[in-house]
C-alpha positions as a printed Julia matrix, in Angstrom:
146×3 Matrix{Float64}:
   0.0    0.0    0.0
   1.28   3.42  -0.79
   2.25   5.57   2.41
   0.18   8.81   2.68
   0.9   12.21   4.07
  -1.17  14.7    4.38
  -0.18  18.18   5.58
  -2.23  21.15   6.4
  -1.57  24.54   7.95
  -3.82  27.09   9.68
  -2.97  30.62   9.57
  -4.79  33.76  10.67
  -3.89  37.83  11.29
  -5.21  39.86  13.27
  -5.25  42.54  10.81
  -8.1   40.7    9.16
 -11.21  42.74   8.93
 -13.63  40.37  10.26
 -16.29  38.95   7.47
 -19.84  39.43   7.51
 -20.47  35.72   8.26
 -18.28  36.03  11.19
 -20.51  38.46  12.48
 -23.48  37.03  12.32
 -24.13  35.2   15.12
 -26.49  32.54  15.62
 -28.56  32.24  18.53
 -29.64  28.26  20.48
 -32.91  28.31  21.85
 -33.96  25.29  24.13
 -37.76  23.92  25.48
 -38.5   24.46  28.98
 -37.45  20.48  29.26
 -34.0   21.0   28.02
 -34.42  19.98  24.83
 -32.93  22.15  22.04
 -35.59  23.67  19.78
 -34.41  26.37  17.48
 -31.61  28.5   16.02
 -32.26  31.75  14.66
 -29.85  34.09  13.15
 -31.33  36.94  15.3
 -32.31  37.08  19.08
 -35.93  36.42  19.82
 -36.2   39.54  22.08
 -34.97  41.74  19.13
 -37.95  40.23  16.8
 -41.6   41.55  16.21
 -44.01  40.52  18.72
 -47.52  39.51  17.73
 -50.25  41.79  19.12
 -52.94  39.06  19.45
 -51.06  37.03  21.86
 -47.32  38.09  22.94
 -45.85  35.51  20.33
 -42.56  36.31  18.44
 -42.81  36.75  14.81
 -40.11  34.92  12.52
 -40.5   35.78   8.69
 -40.07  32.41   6.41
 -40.05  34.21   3.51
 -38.47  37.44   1.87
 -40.93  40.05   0.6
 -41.7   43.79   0.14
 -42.21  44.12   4.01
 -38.6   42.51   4.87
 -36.1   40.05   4.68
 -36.98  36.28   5.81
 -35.26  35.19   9.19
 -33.09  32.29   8.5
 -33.77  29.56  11.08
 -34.11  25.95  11.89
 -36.88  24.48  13.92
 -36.67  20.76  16.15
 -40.16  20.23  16.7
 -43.21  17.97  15.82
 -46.19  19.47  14.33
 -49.46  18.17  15.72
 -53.04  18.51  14.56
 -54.78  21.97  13.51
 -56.62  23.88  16.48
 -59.32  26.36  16.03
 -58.41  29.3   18.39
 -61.13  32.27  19.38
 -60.0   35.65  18.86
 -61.06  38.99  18.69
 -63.57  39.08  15.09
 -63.65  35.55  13.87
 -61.47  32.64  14.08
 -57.93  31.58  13.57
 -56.9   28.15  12.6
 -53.55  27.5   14.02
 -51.03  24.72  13.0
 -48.91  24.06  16.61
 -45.38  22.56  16.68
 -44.6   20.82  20.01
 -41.42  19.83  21.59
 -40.74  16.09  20.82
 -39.53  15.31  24.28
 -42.25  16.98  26.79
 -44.68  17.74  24.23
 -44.93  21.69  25.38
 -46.46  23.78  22.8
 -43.54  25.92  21.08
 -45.14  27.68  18.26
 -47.94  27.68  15.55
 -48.4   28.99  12.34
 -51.22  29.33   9.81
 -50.26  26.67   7.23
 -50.42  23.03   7.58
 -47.05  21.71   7.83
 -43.75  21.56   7.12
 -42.03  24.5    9.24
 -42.03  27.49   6.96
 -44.49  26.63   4.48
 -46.25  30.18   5.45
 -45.5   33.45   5.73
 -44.42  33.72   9.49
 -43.83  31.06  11.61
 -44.52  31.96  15.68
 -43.43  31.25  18.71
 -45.16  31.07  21.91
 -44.44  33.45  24.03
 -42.38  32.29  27.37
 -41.57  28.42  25.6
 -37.88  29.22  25.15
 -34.74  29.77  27.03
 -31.51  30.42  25.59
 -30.06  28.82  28.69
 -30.47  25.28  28.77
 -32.32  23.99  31.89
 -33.96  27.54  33.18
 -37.09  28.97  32.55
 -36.96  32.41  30.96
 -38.28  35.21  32.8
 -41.42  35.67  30.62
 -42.64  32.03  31.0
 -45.41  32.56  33.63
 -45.99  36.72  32.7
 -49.74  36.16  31.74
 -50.42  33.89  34.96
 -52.86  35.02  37.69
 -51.22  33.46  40.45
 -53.43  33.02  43.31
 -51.57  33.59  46.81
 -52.98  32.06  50.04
């Protein structure tokens, strides 16, 4: 057999003007379980919130109105639910966590991820720390003190 040797080298300055990919950081989002969920190329906080229900907006697709977020979703899409709001009715499609089965988002096409316009996510499902529960989880809870 012929002997092979391979050889590689890694240099770097720092002169270098850093690239816009470098710069673009990506942002881990877990369930409240643990589990990892998403990764977004922008912070959730920094998004559009929806004013129906708190949720964070995440655009699937570029139009006139703005540039689509790119992301990547870990969850399992579940049956359509009917949801009451304020002048009519909204059919949502919900994506769950596959571990705990927590509802993490919804949007208003039938599945796969992305197959709408905006794809949204519940409002207090997500930490980016793994293991804690972010500080908006329980904001809409009437918590009853004896």
């Amino acid at each position: 057999m012929p002997k092979v040797v391979s050889r590689s080298a890694v240099s770097s300055s720092t002169d270098a003007q850093p690239t816009a990919s470098s710069s673009a950081a990506l942002r881990v989002y877990y369930c409240l379980c643990g589990e990892f969920i998403l990764v977004v190329d922008k912070s959730l906080a920094s998004l559009p919130k929806r004013q129906t229900d708190g949720a964070t907006v995440l655009r699937c697709h570029d139009s006139d109105a703005g540039k689509a977020r790119v992301f990547k979703l870990n969850a399992t899409p579940k049956d359509a639910v009917l949801v009451e709001r304020l002048g009519g009715h909204e059919k949502q499609y919900r994506f769950h966590c596959p571990r705990c089965d927590l509802q993490i988002g919804y949007q208003s096409t039938p599945p796969p991820a992305k197959s709408g316009p905006y794809l949204y996510i519940v409002k207090g499902a997500l930490s980016q720390i793994q293991g804690q529960v972010p500080p908006d989880a329980f904001a809409d809870e009437n918590l009853v003190r004896s």
